[in-house]
N, C-alpha and C positions, 0 to 999 in steps of 0.2 A: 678413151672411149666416150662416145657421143651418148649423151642422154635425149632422147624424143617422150615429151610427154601429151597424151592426147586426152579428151571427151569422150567416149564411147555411146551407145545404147545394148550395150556387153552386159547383163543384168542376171547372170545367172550362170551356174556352173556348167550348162547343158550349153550357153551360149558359147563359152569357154569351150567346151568342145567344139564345136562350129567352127570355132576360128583357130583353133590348137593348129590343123596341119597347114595350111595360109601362113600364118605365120611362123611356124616353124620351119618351112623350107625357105621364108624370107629374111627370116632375124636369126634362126637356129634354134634351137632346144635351149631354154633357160634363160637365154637375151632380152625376153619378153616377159611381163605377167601384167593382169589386169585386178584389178584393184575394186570387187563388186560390192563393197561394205560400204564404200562411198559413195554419195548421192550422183557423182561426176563419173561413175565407173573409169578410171582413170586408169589407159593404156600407159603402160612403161616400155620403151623399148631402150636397150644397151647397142650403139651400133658406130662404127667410126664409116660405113660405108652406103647405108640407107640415107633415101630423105624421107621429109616426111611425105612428100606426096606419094613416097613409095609404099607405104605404113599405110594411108588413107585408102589408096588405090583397095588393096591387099583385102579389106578390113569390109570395105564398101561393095568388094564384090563376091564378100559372103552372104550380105545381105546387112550389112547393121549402119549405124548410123556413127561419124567419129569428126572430129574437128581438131584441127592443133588446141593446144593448149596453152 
């Protein structure tokens, strides 16, 4: 299993929601968490089949902002 770790502007549990079903249909339920305690809100994705352009895409067109890491 592939680890993708990103940058977000994912800043809050409400954002978390925002981006909950995007990337659940793209990584699955539990493959993913975001990490809001940290100043870097830091996407985690578990994935041996995504890229990350596929993460960024996903993330970018909920509306938020994310960079590899």
């Amino acid at each position: 299993m592939q680890t993708l770790r990103f940058t977000t502007s994912i800043n809050c549990g409400n954002c978390v929601r925002a981006v909950t079903p995007a990337l659940n249909e793209l990584a699955g339920a539990g493959n993913w968490q975001v990490d809001t305690a940290v100043p870097e809100k830091v996407l985690t994705v578990q994935s041996d089949k995504l890229t990350p352009e596929q993460v960024v895409a996903a993330v970018q067109e909920e509306g938020f902002e994310i960079t590899e890491a």
